[in-house]
N, C-alpha and C positions, 0 to 999 in steps of 0.2 A: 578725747585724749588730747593734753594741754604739753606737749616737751615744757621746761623749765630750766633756766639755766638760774635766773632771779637774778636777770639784770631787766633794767626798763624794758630792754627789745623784747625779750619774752614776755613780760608783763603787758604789751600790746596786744596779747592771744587774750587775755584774762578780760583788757577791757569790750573785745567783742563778743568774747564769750558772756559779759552782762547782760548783752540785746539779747541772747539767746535764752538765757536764763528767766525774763523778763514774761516772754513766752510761753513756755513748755518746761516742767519738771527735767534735770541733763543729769546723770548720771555720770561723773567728770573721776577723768584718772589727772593725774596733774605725775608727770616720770620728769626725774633728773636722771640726768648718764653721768656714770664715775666714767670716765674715758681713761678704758685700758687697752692694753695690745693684746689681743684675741690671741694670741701664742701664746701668750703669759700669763692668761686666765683660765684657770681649773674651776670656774662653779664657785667659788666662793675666797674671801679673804685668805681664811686658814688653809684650804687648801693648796691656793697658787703660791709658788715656791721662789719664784723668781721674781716677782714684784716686791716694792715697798712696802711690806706690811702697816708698815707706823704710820706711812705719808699716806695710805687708802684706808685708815680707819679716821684717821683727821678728818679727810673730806665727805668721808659718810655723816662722822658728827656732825662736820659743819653742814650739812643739809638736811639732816633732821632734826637741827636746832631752825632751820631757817624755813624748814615746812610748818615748823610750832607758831613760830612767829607772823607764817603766811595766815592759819590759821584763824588768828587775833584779829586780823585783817580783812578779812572778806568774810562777807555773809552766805556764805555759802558752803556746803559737805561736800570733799572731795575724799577721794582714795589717792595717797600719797606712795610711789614707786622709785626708786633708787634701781639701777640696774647698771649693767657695765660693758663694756667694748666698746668700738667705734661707735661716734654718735650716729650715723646712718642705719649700720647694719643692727644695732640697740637697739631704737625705737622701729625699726621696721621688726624687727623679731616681736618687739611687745607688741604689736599694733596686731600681727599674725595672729599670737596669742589671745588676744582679747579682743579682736575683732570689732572695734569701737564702730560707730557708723560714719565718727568725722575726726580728724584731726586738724587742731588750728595752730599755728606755730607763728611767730615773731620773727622777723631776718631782718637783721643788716642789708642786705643787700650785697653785690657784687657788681663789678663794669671792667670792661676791659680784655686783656688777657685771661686775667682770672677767673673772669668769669668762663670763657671760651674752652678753658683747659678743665679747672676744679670746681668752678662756679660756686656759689653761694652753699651753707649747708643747708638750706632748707630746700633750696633746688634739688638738693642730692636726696637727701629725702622724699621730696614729690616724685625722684624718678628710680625709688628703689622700693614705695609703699603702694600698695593694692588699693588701699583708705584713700576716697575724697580728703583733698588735703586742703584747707583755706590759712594760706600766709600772709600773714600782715606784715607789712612794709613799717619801719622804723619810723618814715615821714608820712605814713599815708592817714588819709580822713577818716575816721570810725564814723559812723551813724546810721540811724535805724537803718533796716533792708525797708524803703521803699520801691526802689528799681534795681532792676537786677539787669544785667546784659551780658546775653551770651553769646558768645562769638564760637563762629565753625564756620567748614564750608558749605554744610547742611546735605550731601550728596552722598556720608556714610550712611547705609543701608541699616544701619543696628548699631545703639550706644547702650552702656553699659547699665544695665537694668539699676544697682547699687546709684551709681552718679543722677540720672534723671529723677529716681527716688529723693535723694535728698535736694535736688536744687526744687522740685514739688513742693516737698514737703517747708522749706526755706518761704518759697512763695505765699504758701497757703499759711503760716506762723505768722507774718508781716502781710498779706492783705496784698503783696507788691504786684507789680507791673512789670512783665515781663518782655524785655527786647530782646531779638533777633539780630545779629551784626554780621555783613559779610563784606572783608577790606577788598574791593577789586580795582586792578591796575586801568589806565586807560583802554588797553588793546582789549579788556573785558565788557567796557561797556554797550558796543551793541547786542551783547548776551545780558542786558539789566534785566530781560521779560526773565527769561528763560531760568535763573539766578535768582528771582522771585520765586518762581513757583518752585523751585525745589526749595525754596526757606518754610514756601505756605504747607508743601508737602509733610517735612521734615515736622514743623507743628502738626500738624494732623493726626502722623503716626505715633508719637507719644504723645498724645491729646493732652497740650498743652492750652492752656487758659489765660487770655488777660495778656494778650501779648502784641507789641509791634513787628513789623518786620522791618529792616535799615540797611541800605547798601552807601560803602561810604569810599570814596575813589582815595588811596592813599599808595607812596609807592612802596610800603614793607607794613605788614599786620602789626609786631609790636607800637609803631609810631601812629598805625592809623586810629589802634585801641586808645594811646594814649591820648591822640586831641580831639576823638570824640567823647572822651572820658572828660575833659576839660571842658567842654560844651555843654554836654548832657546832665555832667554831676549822678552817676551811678553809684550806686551805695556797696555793689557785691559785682564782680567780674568774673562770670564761669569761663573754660577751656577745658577742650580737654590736650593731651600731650601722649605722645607713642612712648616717650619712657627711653631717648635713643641712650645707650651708653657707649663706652670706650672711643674709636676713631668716627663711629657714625654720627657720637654726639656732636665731637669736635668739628667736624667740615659742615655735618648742616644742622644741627643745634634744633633745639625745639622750642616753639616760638610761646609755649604756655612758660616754659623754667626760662626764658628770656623775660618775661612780663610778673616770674615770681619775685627777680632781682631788682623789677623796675616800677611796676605797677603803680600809681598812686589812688589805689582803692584797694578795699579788699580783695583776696584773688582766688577763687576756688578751683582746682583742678582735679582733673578723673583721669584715668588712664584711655586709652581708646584702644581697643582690642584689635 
């Protein structure tokens, strides 16, 4: 499942979606959102009585004149979906629906305040859908999955059968090598053994394959992902994220929809139960 809005940032889902294509046979939804007010939406144009009728049949034309045109353009058969409401609560209802195995989305990005309070929409998406979510960053590097690096603290008991599924199945598509990453502060490092082996464990239990393990001292996770990402040159960046919302997201924030805003590789995220 591809969101589209059909400006470049979205069209950065489409070019990772190549490598994947490249691959394995994808059975690809490609959804734009009419963005209406869910009060004001009865199920259908004709039906809702208090919107702009004229002004939301425009913008449907103009998106299925521009999904023709998408079309022309790529070699590849998708399933084309126009839907409506909030762009959040929209594509997480279709994703519900259709139950795709991944969604790859395109952001802008966010920093700041903005981020803190409403944060990026693809953030709000990673933390309102059930689907492994991979966003690509507006500046970030595409290229093949040869390395992939996932970052945890390795010490969850049980991750989400769906998300290990597909970061596998990712590996085993690309042939890639798979890192291990855990960011610890100074006061962590005489526990470096012991931080080992719950990483070596952690592989064991989901018999993972083809893998390093990496402890990297930095003093906050998104910054230490970032300059070993700059070191290493990783082609795909897993997390997963608890999904906080309202005042819990706001004072401690989740550090995977921090790294959706900022990342410079691809970023894939799962929920953690």
């Amino acid at each position: 499942m591809v969101p589209v809005d059909f400006t470049p940032v979205s069209f950065k889902a489409l070019e990772f979606l190549s490598f994947l294509m490249e691959k394995t046979p994808i059975e690809t939804h490609l959804v734009h959102v009419v963005q209406v007010n869910a009060a004001d939406w009865a199920g259908s144009t004709e039906a809702s009585e208090t919107i702009d009728r004229a002004e939301i049949k425009e913008i449907e034309q103009k998106a299925e004149q521009q999904f023709r045109e998408l079309k022309q353009h790529v070699d590849f058969k998708f399933q084309a979906a126009i839907v409506y409401g909030g762009l959040t609560t929209a594509l997480a209802s279709y994703a519900a629906k259709h139950q795709p195995d991944l969604m790859i989305m395109g952001t802008a990005g966010a920093q700041g305040w903005q981020e803190k309070v409403s944060g990026s929409e693809a953030q709000q998406v990673v933390r309102h859908t059930e689907v492994p979510v991979i966003t690509i960053h507006q500046h970030a590097s595409i290229t093949p999955i040869h390395h992939i690096l996932w970052v945890a603290d390795f010490e969850a008991k049980k991750q989400p059968e769906r998300a290990v599924a597909t970061v596998k199945t990712l590996q085993q598509l690309f042939g890639a090598q798979l890192h291990l990453l855990r960011i610890i502060r100074k006061q962590d490092e005489p526990r470096a053994g012991e931080l080992k082996q719950h990483m070596q464990q952690f592989a064991e239990s989901l018999q993972l394959q083809h893998y390093e393990l990496h402890l990297r001292r930095d003093y906050i996770v998104p910054e230490g992902v970032r300059n070993f990402n700059r070191e290493t040159e990783m082609d795909l960046v897993v997390i997963g994220t608890h999904a906080r919302k309202g005042f819990s997201q706001l004072f401690y924030g989740s550090i995977a929809e921090t790294l959706v805003n900022r990342c410079i590789r691809p970023l894939l995220t799962y929920h953690l139960k």
